[in-house]
C-alpha positions as CSV (number, residue, x, y, z in Angstrom):
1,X,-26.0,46.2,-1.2
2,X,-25.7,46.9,-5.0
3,X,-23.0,49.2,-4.0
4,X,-20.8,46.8,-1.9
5,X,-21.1,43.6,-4.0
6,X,-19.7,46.4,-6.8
7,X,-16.7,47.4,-4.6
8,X,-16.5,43.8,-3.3
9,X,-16.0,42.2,-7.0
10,X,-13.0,45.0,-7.8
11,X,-11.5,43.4,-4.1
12,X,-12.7,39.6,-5.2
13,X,-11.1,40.2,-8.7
14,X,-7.4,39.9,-7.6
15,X,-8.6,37.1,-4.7
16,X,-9.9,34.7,-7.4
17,X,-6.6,34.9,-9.2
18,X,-4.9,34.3,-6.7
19,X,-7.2,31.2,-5.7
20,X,-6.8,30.3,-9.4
21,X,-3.1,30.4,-9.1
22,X,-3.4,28.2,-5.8
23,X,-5.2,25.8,-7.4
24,X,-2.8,25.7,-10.4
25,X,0.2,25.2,-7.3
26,X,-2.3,22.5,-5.7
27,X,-2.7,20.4,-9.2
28,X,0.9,20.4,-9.6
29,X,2.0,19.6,-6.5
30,X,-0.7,16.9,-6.4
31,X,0.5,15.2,-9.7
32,X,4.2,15.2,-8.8
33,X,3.7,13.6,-5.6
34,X,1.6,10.9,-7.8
35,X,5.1,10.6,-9.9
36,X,6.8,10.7,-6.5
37,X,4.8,8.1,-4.8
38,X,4.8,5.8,-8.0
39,X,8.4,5.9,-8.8
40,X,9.1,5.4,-5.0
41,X,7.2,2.3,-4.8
42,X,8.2,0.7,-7.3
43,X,11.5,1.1,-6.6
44,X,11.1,-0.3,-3.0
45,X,9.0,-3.2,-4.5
46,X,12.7,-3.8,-6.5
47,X,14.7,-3.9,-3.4
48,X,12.5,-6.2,-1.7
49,X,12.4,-8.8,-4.7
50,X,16.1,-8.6,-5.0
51,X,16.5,-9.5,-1.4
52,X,14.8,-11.7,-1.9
53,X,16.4,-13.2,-4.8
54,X,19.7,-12.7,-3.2
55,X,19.0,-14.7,0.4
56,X,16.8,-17.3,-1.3
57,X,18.1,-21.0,-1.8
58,X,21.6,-22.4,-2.0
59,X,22.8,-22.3,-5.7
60,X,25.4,-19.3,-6.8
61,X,23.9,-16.0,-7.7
62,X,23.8,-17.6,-11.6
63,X,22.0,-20.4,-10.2
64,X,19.4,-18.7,-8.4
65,X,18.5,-16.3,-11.1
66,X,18.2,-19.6,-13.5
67,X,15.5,-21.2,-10.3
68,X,12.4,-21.9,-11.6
69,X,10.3,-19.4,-8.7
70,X,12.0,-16.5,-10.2
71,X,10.4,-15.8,-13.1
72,X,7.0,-16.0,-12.3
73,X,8.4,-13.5,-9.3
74,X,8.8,-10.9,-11.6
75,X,5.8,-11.8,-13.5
76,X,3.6,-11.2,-10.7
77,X,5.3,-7.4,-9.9
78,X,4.8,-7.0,-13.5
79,X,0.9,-8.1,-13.1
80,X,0.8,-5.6,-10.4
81,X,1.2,-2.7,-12.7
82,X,-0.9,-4.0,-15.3
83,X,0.0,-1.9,-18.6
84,X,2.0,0.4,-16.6
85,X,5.1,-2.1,-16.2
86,X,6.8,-2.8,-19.7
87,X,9.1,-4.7,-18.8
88,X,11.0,-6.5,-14.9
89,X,14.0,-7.9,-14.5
90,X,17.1,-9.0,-12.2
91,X,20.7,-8.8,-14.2
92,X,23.6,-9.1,-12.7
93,X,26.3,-6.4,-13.0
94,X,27.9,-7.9,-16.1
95,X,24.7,-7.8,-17.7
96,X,23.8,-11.3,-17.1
97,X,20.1,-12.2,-15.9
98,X,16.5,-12.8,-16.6
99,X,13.6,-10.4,-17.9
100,X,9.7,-10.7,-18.6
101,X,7.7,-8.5,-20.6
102,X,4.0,-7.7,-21.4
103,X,2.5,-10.3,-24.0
104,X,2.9,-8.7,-27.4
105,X,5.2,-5.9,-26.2
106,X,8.6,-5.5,-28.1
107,X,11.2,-2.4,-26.9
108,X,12.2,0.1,-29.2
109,X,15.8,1.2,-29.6
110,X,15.7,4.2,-27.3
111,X,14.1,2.0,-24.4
112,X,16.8,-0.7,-24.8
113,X,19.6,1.9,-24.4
114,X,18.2,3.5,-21.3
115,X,18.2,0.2,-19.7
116,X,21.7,-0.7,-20.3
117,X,22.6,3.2,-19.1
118,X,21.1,2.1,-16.0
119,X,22.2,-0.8,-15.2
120,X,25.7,0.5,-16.0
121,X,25.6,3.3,-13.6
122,X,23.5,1.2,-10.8
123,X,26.2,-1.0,-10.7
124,X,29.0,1.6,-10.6
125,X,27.0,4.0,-8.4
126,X,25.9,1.6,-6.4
127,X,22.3,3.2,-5.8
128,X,19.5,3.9,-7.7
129,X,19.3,5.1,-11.1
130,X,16.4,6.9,-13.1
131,X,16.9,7.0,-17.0
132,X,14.0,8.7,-19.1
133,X,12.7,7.3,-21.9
134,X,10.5,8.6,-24.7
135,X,8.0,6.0,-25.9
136,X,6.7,7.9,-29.0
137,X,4.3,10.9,-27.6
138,X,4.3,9.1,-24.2
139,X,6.4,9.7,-21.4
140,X,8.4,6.4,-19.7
141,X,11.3,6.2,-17.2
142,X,14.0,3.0,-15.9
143,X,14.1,2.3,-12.5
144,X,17.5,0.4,-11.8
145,X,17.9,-0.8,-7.8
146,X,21.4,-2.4,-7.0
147,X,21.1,-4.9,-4.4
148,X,24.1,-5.9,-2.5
149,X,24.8,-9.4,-0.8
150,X,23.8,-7.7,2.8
151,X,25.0,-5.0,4.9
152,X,26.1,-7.3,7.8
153,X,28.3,-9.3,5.4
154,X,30.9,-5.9,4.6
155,X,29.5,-5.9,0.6
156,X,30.6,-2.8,-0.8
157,X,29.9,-3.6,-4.5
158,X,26.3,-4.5,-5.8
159,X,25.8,-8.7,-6.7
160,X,22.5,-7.7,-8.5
161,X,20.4,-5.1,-10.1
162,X,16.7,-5.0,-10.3
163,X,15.4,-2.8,-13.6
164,X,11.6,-1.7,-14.4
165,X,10.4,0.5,-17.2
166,X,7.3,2.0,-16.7
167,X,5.1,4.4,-18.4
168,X,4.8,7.8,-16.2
169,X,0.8,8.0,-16.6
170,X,0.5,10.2,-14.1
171,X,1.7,13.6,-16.8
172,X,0.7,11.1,-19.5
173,X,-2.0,14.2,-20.6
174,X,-3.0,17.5,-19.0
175,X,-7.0,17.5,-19.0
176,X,-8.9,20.6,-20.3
177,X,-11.7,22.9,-18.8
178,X,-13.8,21.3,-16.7
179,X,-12.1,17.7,-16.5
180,X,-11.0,16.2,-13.7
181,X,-11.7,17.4,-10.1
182,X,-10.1,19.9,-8.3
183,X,-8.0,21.0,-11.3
184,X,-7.4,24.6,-12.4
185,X,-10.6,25.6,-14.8
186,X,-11.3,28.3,-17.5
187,X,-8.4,27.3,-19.9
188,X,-6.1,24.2,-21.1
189,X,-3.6,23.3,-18.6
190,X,-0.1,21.9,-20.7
191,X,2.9,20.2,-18.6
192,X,6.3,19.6,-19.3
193,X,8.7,17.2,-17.5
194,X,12.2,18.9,-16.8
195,X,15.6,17.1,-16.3
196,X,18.1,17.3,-13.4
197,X,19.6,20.7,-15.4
198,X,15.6,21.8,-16.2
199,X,16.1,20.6,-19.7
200,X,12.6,20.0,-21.0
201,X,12.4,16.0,-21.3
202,X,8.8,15.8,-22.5
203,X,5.7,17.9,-22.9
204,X,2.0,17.5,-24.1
205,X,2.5,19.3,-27.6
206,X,3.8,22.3,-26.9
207,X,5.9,24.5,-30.3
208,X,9.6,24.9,-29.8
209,X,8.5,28.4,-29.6
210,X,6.6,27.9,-26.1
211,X,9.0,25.3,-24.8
212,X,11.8,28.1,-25.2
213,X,9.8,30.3,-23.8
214,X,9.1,28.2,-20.9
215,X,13.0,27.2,-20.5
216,X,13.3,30.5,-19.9
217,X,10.9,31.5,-17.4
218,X,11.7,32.8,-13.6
219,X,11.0,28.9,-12.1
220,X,12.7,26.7,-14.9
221,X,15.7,29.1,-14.6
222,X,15.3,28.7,-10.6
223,X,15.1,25.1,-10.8
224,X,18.3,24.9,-13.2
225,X,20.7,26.6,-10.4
226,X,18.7,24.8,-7.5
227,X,16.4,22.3,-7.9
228,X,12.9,23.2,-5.8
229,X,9.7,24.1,-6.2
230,X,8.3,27.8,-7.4
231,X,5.8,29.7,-9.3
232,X,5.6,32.4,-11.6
233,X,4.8,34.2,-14.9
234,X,6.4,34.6,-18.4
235,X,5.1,36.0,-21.6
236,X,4.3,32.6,-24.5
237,X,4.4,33.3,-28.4
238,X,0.5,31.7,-28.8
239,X,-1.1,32.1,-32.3
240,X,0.9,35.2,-33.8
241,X,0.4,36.3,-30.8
242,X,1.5,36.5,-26.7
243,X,-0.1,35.3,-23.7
244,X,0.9,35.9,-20.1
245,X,1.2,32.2,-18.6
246,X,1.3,31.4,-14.8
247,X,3.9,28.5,-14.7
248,X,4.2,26.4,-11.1
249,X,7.5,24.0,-11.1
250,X,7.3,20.6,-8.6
251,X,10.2,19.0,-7.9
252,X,10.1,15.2,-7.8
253,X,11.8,14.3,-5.2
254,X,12.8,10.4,-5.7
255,X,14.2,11.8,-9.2
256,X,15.3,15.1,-8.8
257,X,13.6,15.7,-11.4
258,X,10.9,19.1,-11.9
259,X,7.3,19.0,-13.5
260,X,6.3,22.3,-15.2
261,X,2.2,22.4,-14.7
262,X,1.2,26.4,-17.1
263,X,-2.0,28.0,-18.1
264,X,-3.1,31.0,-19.0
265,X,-3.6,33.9,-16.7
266,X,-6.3,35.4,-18.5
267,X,-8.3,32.3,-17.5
268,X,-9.0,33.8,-14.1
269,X,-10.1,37.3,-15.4
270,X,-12.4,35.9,-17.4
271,X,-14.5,34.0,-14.3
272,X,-13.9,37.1,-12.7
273,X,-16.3,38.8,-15.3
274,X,-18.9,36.3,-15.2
275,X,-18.5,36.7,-11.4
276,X,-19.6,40.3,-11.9
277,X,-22.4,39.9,-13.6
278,X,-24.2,37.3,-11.6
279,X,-23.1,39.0,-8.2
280,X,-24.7,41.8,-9.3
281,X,-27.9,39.9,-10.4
282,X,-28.4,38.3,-7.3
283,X,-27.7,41.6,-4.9
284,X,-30.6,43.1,-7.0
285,X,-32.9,40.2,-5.7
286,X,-31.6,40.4,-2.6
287,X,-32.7,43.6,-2.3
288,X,-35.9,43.4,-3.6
289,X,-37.4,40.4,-2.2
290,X,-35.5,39.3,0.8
291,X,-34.0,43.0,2.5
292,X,-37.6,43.2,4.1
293,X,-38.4,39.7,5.0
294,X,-35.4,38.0,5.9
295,X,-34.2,40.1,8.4
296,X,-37.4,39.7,10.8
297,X,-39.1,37.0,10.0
298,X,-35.7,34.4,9.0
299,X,-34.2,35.5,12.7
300,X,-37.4,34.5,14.4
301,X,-38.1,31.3,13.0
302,X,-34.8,30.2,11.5
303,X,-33.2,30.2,14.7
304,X,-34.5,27.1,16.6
305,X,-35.4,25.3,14.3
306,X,-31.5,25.5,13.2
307,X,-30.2,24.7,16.7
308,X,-33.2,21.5,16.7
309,X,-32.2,20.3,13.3
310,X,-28.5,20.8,14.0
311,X,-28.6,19.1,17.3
312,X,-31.0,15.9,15.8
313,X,-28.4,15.5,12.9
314,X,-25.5,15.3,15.5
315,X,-27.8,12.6,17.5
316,X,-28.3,10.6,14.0
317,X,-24.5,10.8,13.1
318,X,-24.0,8.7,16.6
319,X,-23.2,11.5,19.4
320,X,-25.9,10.1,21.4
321,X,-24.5,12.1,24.3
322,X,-26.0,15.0,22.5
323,X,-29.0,17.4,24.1
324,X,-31.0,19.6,22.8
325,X,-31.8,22.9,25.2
326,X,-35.4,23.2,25.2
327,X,-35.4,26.8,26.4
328,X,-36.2,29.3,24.3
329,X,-38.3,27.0,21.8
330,X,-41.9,26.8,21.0
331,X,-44.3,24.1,22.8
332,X,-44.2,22.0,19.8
333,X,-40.5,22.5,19.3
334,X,-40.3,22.0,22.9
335,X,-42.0,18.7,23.0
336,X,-39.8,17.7,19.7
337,X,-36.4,18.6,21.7
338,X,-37.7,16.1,24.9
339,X,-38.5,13.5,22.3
340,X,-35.0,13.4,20.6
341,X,-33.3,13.4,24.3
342,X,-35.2,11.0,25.7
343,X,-34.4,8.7,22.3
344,X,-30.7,9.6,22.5
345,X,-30.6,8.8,26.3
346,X,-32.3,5.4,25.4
347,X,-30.3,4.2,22.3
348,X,-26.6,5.6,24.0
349,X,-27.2,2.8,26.9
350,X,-28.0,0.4,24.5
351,X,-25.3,1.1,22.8
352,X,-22.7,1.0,25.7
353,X,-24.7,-2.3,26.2
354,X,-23.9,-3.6,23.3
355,X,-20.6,-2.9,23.1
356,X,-19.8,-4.3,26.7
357,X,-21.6,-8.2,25.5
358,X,-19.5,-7.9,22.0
359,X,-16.2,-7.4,24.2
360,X,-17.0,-10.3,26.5
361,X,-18.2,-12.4,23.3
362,X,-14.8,-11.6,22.0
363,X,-12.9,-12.6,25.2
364,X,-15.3,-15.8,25.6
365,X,-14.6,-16.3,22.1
366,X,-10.8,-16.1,21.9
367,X,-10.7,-18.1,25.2
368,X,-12.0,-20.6,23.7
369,X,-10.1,-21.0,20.7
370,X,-6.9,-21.1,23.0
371,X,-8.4,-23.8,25.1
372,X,-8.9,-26.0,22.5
373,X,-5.8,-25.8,21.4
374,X,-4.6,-26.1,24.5
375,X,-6.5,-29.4,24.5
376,X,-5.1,-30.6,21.4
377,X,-1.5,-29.6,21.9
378,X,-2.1,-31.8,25.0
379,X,-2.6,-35.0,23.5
380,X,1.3,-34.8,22.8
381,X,3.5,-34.0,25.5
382,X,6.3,-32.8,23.2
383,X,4.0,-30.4,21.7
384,X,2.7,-28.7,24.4
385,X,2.2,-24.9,24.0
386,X,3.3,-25.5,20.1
387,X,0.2,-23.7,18.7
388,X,0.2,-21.0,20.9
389,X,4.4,-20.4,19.9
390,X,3.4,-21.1,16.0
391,X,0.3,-18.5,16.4
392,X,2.8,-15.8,18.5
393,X,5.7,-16.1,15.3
394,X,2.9,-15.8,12.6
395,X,1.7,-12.7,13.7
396,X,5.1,-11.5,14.0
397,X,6.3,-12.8,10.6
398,X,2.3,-11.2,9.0
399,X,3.8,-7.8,10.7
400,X,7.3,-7.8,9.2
401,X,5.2,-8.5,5.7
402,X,3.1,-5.3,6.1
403,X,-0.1,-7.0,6.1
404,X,-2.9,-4.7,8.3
405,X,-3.9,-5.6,11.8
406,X,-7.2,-7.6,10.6
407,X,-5.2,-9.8,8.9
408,X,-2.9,-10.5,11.3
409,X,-5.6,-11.0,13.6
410,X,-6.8,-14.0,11.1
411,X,-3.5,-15.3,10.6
412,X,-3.3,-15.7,14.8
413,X,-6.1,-17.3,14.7
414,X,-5.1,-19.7,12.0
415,X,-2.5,-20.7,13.5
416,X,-3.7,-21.2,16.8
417,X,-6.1,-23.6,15.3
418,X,-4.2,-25.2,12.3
419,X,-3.5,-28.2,14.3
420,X,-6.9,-29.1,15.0
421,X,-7.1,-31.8,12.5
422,X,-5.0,-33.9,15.3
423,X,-8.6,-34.5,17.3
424,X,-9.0,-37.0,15.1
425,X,-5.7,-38.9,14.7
426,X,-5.3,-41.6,17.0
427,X,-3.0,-41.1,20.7
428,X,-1.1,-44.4,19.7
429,X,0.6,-42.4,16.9
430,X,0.5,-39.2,17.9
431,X,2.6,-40.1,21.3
432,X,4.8,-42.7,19.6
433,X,8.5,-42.3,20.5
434,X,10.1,-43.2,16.8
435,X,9.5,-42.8,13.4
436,X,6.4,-43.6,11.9
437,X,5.5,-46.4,9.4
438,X,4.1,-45.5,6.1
439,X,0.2,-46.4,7.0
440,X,0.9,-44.1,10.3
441,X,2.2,-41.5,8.3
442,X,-0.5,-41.6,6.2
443,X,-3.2,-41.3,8.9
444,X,-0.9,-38.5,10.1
445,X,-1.7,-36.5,7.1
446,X,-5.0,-36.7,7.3
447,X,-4.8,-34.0,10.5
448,X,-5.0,-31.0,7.9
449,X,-8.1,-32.5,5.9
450,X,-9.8,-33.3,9.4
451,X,-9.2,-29.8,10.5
452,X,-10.7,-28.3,7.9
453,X,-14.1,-30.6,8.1
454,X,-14.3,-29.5,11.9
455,X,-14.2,-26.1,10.9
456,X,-16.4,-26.0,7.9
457,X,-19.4,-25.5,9.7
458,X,-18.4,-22.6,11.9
459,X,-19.5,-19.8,9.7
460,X,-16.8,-17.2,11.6
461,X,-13.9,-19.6,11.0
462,X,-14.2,-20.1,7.7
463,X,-11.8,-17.6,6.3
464,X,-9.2,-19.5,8.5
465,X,-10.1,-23.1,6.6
466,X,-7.2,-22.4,4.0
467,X,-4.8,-22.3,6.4
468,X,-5.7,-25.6,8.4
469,X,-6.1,-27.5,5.3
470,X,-2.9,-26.5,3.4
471,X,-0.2,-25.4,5.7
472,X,1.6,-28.9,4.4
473,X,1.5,-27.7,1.1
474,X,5.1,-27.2,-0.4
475,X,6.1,-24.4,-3.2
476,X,7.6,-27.0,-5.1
477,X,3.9,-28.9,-5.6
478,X,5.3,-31.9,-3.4
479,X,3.6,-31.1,-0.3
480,X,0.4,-32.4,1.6
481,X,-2.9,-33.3,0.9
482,X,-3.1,-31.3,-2.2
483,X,-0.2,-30.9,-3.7
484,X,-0.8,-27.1,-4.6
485,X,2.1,-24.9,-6.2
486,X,3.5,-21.7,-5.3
487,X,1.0,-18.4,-5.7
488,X,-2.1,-21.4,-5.2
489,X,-1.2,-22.0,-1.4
490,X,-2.8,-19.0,0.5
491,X,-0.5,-16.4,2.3
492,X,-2.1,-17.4,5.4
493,X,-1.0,-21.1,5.1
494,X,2.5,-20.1,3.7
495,X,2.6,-18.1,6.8
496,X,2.0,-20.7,9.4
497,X,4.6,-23.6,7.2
498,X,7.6,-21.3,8.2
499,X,6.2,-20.3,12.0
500,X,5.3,-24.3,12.3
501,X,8.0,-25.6,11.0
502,X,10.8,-23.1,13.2
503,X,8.7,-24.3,16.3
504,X,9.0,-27.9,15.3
505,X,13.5,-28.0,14.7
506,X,13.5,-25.7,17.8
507,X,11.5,-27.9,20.1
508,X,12.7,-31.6,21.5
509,X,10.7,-34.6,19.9
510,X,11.5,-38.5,20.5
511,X,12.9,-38.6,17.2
512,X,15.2,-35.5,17.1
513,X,17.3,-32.8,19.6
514,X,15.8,-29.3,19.2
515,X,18.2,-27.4,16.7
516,X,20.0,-24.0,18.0
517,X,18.8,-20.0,16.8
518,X,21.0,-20.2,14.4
519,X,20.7,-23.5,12.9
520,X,16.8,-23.0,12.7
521,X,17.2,-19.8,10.8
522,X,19.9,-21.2,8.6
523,X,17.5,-24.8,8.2
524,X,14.6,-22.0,7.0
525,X,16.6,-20.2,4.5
526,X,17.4,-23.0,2.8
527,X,14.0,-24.3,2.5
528,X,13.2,-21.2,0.5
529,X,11.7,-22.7,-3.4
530,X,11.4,-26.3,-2.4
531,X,9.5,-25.7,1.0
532,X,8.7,-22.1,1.6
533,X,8.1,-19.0,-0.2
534,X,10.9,-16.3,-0.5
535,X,8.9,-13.4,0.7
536,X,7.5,-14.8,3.2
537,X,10.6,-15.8,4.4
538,X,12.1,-12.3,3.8
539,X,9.8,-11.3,6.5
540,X,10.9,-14.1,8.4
541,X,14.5,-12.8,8.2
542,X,13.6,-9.0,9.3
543,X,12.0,-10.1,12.5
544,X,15.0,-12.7,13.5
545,X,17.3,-9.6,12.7
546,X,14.6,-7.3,14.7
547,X,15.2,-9.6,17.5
548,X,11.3,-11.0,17.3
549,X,12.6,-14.2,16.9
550,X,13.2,-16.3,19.9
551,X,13.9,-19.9,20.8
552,X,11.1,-21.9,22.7
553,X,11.5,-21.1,27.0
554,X,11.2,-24.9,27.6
555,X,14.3,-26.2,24.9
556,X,17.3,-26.6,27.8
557,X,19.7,-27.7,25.3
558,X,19.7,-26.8,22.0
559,X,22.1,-29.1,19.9
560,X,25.2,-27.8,18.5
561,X,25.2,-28.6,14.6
562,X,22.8,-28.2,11.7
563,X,21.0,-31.0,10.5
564,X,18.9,-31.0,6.8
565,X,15.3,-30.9,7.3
């Protein structure tokens, strides 16, 4: 044994370098992808706010930019990014917009420039631009998103330009031995940020000397002529002296830019010698104290226990289909191994049990719900099947807005319910056939704060409450019974305003014809900053031009023209 862990740590020498330099490849990889993933989302959360900005309201693109919603749009992206995000903003291509910045933060120079380099070549490239910017030791790029009016429209030339400029964290330091998990060890790694040509944009305080050197190395010259990612070696000026450095380049691919992750190859020679040593240490015990014993004794005993304990963990972890085979075990073990079946056969039907009632709970349960709306949508012959539609759109519009199947689920329900409130209002003014008086109109109000009193009690409906109660509430503040304002209405109940009120201009009520597709679409869009909110009304928009948006199968005749709502 001492003899083969000797030959085995000459063979192991060259594999642990060549783990080390996987490892290196790994971090790098890992940390551009970071970049990648960063940069890319930000510069989708851009499109989306332009589009936003550019279908919201009725006012000239000058107009809508001044509208009060927009700022504190950009404020809450900004938010998002905490001290990542130095400054947001939507200029048009003349240079002409609005901006918001960190408290206390002013721009130097260098960062001012970039930003007006990108907005010039957004708006002349017409896609998006990346501009890096060196914030003192700290490396920072401008993200610069054109936005054009809308592709069905035949817009060639951008109406708008969304800018960010964020710090680039992600290579904001290279962490030493030891720090951070699953990073190279046994020597400093150093990184350098390389341009579109693999000039060196930034590094983490390396000499002129090693960035040369590094310029021109077998990857930065590979990346120059074609921009991908590769590893290899090249000899540094260190200390008077040279070291042979392992270099790995990582392209980032929503830049085109390359990340340059280096350390030192002697790194891995030196774990290879304290590899040596200890393997060498342990063979002797080996040797002397387990050679004899573990070879009989370990074979005879080890080996059911193993297959019990293996077989029990398997049970514990949920496979309760799981058996353990008795033969070949003692009588003790033996009696063990019938024990744990006879437990696992027991708890897997009580399982399959319970997971039959929950299903039926959750049929009963949703059964119900749709019943009583049923009920209350029958008080009112107009409105008949009106939650169920609202409830159907909601869901749709929650999908188009990303939000994950739970939530969806909850905005459903929310919306199947948020009429519930209407129990309580009396039949002579919920079935009258004109408009109402102010006292009646009053009393009609009252639905949503009803509602949310029936509700209150039902522990497993309570998330749902904020929905009943404000789904009158307005993003202007003039809404119903609260008068909450913008980001103080809950998604869920800006979600069910738009889905209620489409189903409401599409249906036919005593007091008005039910509008056509288009002129509900067109009536929504225009509600955007008074009525609705502009994201969620984005959404909206995506699932009309999905086709998910449908008129009601009852409305024969839509009318013809638009009428305000």
């Amino acid at each position: 044994m001492l003899l083969a862990s000797f030959l085995l740590v000459g063979q192991n020498r060259g594999l642990l370098v060549e783990q080390e330099r996987e490892i290196l490849v790994a971090a790098a990889l890992r940390r551009s992808q970071e970049l990648d993933e960063h940069l890319g989302g930000i510069r989708r959360q851009l499109s989306l706010m332009g589009q936003a900005i550019v279908v919201g309201g009725e006012a000239d693109l000058s107009g809508r930019l001044a509208e009060p919603w927009v700022t504190p749009y950009l404020e809450s992206l900004s938010r998002e990014y905490g001290e990542e995000m130095l400054l947001a903003g939507a200029f048009e291509p003349m240079g002409r917009g609005v901006s918001v910045m960190g408290a206390g933060r002013r721009l130097p120079a260098a960062a001012t420039a970039a930003l007006a380099t990108a907005l010039e070549r957004a708006s002349g490239e017409g896609r998006p631009v990346y501009e890096f910017v060196r914030l003192g030791e700290r490396p920072a790029a401008v993200v610069a998103v054109p936005i054009r009016a809308g592709a069905t429209a035949g817009e060639t030339e951008p109406v708008l330009v969304m800018e960010a400029l964020v710090r680039l964290s992600a290579i904001g330091g290279a962490p030493a031995d030891g720090e951070g998990e699953g990073e190279p060890t046994g020597g400093r790694v150093s990184m350098a940020l390389l341009g579109r040509d693999g000039e060196i944009l930034w590094s983490d305080g390396m000499t002129p000397q090693l960035e040369l050197a590094l310029s021109e190395s077998y990857p930065v010259r590979s990346f120059r002529q074609r921009p991908m990612s590769g590893l290899g070696q090249y000899t540094a000026p260190v200390d008077g002296g040279e070291r042979e450095m392992v270099v790995q380049v990582s392209t980032i691919d929503e830049v085109g830019w390359g990340l340059a992750t280096q350390k030192p190859e002697e790194a891995a020679f030196q774990a290879a010698d304290r590899l040596l040593v200890s393997t060498l240490v342990m063979a002797l015990l080996v040797v002397l104290i387990a050679l004899v014993l573990a070879a009989v004794v370990a074979r005879w005993l080890s080996g059911p226990v193993q297959q019990l304990a293996e077989t029990s963990h398997q049970i514990a972890d949920g496979n309760f289909g799981r058996r353990v085979e008795v033969a070949g075990l003692t009588a003790e073990l033996g009696e063990l191994a019938d024990d744990f079946n006879r437990m696992s056969g027991h708890v897997e039907r009580y399982v399959e049990d319970l997971k039959r009632a929950a299903q039926a709970n959750r049929e009963l349960f949703i059964g119900s719900l749709r019943a009583f709306a049923a009920a209350i949508d029958a008080k009112d012959p107009y409105t008949r099947g009106h939650s169920e539609r609202v409830a159907a759109l909601s869901r749709t519009v929650a999908g188009n807005l990303g939000l994950p199947e739970e939530m969806r689920h909850k905005v459903w329900i929310a919306a199947l319910l948020h009429d519930v409130g209407k129990i309580g209002v009396d039949d002579r003014i919920l079935k009258k056939g004109g408009v109402l008086t102010d006292e009646e109109f009053a009393q009609m109000k009252l639905h949503t704060v009803v509602g949310a009193e029936i509700l209150n009690p039902i522990v497993d409906l309570r998330e749902i409450i904020p929905a009943v109660r404000w789904h009158h509430e307005n993003w202007n503040g003039r809404g119903y019974p609260d008068g909450l304002k913008g980001e103080q209405i809950p998604l869920l109940a800006r979600i069910v305003a738009v889905a209620d009120t489409f189903d409401a201009v599409t249906t036919n009520r005593p007091y008005q014809q039910a509008y056509s597709l288009a002129d509900a679409v067109a009536t929504i869009r225009r509600l955007v900053g008074s009525r609705f909110d502009a994201k969620v009304v984005t959404a909206f928009l995506r699932a009309y031009e999905r086709g998910e948006v449908r008129l009601p199968r009852e409305v024969a005749q839509p009318r013809p023209a638009a009428v305000g709502a």
